[in-house]
C-alpha positions as CSV (number, residue, x, y, z in Angstrom):
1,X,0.0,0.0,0.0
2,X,1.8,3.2,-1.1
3,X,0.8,6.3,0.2
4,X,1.8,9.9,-0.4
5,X,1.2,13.3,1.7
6,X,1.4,16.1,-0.7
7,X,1.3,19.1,1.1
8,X,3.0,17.3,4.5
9,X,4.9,21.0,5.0
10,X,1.8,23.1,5.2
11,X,0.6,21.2,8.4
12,X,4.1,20.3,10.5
13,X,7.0,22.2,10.7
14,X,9.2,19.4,12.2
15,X,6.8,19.5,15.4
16,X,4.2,17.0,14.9
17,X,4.5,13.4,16.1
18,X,3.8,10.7,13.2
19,X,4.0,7.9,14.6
20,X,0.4,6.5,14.4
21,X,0.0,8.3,11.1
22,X,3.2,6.2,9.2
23,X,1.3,2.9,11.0
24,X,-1.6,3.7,9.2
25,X,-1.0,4.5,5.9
26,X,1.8,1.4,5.1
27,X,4.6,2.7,2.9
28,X,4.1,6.6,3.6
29,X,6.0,9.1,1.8
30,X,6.0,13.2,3.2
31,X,6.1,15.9,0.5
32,X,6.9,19.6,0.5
33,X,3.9,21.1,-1.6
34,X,4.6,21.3,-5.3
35,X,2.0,21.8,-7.7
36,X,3.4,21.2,-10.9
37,X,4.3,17.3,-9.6
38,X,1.0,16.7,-7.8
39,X,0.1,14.5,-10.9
40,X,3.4,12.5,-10.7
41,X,2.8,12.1,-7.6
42,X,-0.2,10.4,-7.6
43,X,0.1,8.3,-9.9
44,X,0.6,4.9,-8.5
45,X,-0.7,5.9,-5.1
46,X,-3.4,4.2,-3.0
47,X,-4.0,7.0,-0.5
48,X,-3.4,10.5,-1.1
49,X,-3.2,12.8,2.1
50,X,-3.2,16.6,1.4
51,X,-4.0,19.6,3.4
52,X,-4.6,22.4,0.8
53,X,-3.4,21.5,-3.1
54,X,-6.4,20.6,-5.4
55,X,-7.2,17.1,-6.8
56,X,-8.9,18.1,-9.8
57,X,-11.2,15.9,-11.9
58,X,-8.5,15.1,-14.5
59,X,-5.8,14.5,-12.1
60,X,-8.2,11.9,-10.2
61,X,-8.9,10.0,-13.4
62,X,-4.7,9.5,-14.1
63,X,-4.4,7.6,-11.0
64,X,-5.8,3.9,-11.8
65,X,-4.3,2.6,-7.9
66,X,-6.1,5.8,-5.8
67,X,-9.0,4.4,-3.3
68,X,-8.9,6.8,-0.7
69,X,-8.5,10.9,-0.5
70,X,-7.5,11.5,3.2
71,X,-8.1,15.5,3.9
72,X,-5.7,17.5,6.9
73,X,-9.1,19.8,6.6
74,X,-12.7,20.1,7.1
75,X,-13.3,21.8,4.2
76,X,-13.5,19.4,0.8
77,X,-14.2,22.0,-1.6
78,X,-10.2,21.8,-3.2
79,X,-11.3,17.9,-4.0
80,X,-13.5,17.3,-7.3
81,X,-16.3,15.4,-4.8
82,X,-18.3,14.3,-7.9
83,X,-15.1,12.8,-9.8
84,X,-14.0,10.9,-6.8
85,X,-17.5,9.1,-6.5
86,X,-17.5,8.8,-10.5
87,X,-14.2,6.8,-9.5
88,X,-15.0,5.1,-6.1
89,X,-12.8,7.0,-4.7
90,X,-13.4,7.1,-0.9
91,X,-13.0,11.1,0.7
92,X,-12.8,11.9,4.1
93,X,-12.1,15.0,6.4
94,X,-11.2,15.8,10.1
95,X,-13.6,17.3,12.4
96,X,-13.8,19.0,15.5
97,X,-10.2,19.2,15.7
98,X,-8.8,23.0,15.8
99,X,-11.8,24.2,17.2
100,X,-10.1,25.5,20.3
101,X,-7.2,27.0,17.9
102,X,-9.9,28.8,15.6
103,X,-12.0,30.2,18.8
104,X,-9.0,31.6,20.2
105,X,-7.8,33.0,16.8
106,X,-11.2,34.8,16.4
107,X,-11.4,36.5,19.8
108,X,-7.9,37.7,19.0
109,X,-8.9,39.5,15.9
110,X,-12.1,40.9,17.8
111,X,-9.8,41.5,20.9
112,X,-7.4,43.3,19.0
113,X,-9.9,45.5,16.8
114,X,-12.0,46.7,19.6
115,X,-8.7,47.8,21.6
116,X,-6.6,48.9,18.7
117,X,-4.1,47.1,19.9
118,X,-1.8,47.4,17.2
119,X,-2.6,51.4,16.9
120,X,-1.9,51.9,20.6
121,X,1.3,49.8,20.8
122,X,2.3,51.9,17.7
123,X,1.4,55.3,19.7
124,X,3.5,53.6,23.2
125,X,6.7,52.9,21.0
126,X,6.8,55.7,18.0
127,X,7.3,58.7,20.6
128,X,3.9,60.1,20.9
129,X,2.8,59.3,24.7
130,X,6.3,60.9,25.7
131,X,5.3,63.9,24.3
132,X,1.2,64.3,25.0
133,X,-0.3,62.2,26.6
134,X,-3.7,63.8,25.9
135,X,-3.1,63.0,22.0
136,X,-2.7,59.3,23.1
137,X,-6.0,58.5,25.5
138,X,-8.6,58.8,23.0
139,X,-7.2,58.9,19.8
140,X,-9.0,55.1,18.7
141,X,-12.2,54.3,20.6
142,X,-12.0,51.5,22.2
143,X,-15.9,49.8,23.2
144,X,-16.7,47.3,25.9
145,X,-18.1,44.1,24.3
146,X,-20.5,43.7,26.7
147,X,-24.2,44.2,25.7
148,X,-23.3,44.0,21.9
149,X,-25.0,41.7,19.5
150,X,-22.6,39.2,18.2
151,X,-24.0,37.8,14.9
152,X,-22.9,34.0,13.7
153,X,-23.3,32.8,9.6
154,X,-22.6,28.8,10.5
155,X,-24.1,26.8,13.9
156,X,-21.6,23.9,13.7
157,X,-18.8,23.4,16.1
158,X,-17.0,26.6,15.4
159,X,-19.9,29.3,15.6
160,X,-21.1,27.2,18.6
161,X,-17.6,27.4,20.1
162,X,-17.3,31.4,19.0
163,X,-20.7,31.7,20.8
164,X,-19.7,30.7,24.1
165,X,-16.9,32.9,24.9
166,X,-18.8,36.2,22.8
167,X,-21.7,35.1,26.5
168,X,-19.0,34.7,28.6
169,X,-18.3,38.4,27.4
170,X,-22.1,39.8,28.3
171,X,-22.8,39.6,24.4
172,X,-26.5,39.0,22.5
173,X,-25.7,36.0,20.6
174,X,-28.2,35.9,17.1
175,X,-27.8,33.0,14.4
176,X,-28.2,33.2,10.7
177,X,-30.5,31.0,8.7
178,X,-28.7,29.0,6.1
179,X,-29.6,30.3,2.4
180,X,-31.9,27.9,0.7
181,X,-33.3,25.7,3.3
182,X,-36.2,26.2,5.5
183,X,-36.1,29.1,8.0
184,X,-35.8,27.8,12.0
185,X,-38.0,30.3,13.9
186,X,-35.6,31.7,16.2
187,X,-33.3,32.7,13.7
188,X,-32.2,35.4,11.9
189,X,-32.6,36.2,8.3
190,X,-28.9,37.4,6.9
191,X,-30.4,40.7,6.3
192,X,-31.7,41.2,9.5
193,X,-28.7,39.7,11.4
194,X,-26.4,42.1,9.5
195,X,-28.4,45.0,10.2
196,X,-28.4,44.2,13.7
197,X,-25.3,42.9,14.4
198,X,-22.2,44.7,16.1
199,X,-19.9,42.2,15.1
200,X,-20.8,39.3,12.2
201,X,-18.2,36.2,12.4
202,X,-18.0,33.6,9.3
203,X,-17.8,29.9,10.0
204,X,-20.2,28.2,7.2
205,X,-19.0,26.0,4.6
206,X,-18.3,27.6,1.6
207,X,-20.5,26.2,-1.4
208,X,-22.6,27.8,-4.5
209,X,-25.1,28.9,-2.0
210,X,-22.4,30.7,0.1
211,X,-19.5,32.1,-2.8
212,X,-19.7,35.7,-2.2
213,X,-21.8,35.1,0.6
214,X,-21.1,39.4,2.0
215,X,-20.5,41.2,-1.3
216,X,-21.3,45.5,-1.5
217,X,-24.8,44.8,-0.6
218,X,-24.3,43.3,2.6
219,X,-22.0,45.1,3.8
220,X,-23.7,48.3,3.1
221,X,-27.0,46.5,5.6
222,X,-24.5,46.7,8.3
223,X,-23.6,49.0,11.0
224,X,-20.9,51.6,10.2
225,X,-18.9,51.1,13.3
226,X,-19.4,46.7,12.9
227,X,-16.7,44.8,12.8
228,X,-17.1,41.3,10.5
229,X,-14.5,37.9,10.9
230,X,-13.9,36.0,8.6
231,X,-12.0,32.3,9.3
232,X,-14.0,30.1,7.2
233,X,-13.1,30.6,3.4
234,X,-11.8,33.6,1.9
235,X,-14.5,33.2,-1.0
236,X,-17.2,33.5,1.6
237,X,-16.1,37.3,1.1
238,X,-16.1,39.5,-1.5
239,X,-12.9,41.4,-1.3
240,X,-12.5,44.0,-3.2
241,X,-16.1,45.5,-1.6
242,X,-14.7,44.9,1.8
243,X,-11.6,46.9,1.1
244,X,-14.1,49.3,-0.8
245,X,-16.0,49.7,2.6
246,X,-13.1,49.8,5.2
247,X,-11.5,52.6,2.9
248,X,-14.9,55.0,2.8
249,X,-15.5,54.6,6.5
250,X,-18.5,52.4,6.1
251,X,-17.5,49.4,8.3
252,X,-15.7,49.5,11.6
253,X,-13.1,46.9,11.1
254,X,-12.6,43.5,9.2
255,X,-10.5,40.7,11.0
256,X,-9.9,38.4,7.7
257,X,-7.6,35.1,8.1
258,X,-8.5,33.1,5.3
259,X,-8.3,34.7,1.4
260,X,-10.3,33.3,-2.3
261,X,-7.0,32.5,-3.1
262,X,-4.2,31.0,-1.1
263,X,-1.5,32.3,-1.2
264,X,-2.8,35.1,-2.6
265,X,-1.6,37.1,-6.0
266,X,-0.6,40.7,-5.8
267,X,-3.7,41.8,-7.6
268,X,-5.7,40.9,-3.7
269,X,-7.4,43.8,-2.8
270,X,-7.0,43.2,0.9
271,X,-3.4,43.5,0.4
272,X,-3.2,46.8,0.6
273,X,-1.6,48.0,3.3
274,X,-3.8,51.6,3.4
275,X,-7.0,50.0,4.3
276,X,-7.7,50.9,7.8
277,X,-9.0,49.0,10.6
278,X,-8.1,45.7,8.5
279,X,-6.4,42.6,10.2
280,X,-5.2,40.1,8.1
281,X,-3.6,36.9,8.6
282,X,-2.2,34.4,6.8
283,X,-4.7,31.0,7.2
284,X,-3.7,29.8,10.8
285,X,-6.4,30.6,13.3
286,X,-6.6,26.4,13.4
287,X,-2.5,26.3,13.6
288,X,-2.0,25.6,17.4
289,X,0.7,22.9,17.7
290,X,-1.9,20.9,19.8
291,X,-4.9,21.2,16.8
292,X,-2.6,20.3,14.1
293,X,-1.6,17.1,16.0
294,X,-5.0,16.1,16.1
295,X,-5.7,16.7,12.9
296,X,-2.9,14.2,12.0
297,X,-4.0,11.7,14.5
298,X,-7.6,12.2,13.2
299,X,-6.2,11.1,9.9
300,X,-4.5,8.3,10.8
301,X,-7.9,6.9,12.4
302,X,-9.7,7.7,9.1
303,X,-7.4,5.7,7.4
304,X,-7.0,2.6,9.7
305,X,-11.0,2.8,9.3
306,X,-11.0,2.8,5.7
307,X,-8.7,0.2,5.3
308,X,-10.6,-2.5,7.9
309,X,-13.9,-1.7,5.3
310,X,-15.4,1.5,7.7
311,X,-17.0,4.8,6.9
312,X,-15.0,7.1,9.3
313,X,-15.5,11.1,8.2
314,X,-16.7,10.3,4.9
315,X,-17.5,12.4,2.5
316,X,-17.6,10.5,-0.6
């Protein structure tokens, strides 16, 4: 049974413990991501692991041996889901895993944005509180969370996780509908939840019914001094209206981790580094030592699953 990991460097850098995962998979070889030999790659392979690169349909139908897809991810949308069933190729994800990472990773965005921490740091150490410390005190307003509405898009494990701490901070928790399926009563329309939220955080799937999910119209339902998260999928997003509204003043602050494209060309808009109020990070709000250990160790169960005939985290 030959097995490959193609992306092995985007999930351990030399601090992850493989021991159950090299048990599982049989002859397992680790790769440094490389795009252009993905195909070569996976050639004669039985199980593919990957974090990140995308197994396209043509690339799925040149690799006779393949039977299983293992995914360092919960999201499946960089596998061709159709062509792997065409194929009876077996898919499956990791669940559950980083939850505590991406929590943490969200407050800190909100934490940071509602105390400026960066702008006030910047003010400490450039020379200005020496010299007036009047210019310094209220220069960025800084609100208490406490009483604000805190608007989730996604009631899985992460918005449900998000929820809890935005409580334990005296915040009105609301909840989205999802788009296209039948409306639970004591939940919000998007509209509605945009229009009343004072902070909007992102964790749904991202799918045809969510691509561009906040584009120029929703952002203009939402409150001017709102602040919206986004550690999901970068295409849940539309950027270059984001960075449209954060330049005009017409949203309070965006905390972004996760872009349409990764890594992203110069031609993002949320590169530029003159938007205001924008924090943006580079894809690791689930990148804790501790979540990406269980993410490997979540794999290698999904594997030795497969292999004695189960359905472990299928997706295909």
């Amino acid at each position: 049974m030959k097995a490959v990991f193609l992306d092995y460097d985007t999930v351990s850098n030399g601090d992850l413990d493989t021991t159950e995962l090299a048990a599982s998979a049989g002859n397992l070889t680790l790769y440094a991501s490389d795009d252009s030999r993905t195909a070569e790659r996976i050639r004669d392979a039985d199980i593919v692991l990957l974090n990140g690169l995308k197994l396209p349909r043509d690339m799925l139908y040149r690799a006779p041996s393949l039977k299983l897809v293992a995914l360092a991810a919960t999201g499946t949308d960089n596998v061709d889901l159709a062509a792997a069933q065409e194929r009876g190729i077996a898919v499956c994800n990791v669940r559950g895993y980083c939850t505590a990472s991406v929590v943490q990773h969200v407050w800190g965005l909100i934490l940071s944005l509602t105390q400026h921490v960066a702008d006030y740091a910047r003010l400490a150490t450039d020379g200005t509180w020496s010299k007036n410390e009047a210019l310094i005190e209220l220069r960025h307003p800084i609100r208490e969370l406490q009483g604000l509405t805190f608007g989730i898009v996604g009631w899985g494990e992460l918005g449900k996780g998000v929820a809890r701490v935005a409580e334990a901070f005296g915040m009105r928790v609301i909840v989205a509908n999802r788009r296209g399926e039948k409306p639970i009563p004591e939940r919000w329309d998007l509209a509605d939840l945009l229009a009343a939220a004072d902070i909007v955080s992102l964790h749904c799937p991202l799918n045809d019914s969510t691509r561009n999910l906040i584009g120029a119209r929703e952002l203009a339902l939402m409150k001017p001094d709102a602040l919206l998260i986004n550690a999901a999928r970068g295409a849940l997003v539309d950027s270059a209206a984001l960075a449209a509204a954060l330049k005009a003043g017409r949203l309070g602050g965006a905390g972004i981790d996760v872009l349409p494209r990764e890594p992203p060309r110069d031609t993002e808009p949320l590169l530029d580094p003159q938007i205001p109020n924008l924090i943006l990070t580079p894809h690791v709000a689930w990148a804790a030592q501790q979540a990406r250990q269980r993410c490997v160790d979540e794999m290698a169960a999904n594997i030795k699953d497969f292999l004695r005939g189960g359905r472990r985290s299928r997706v295909v």
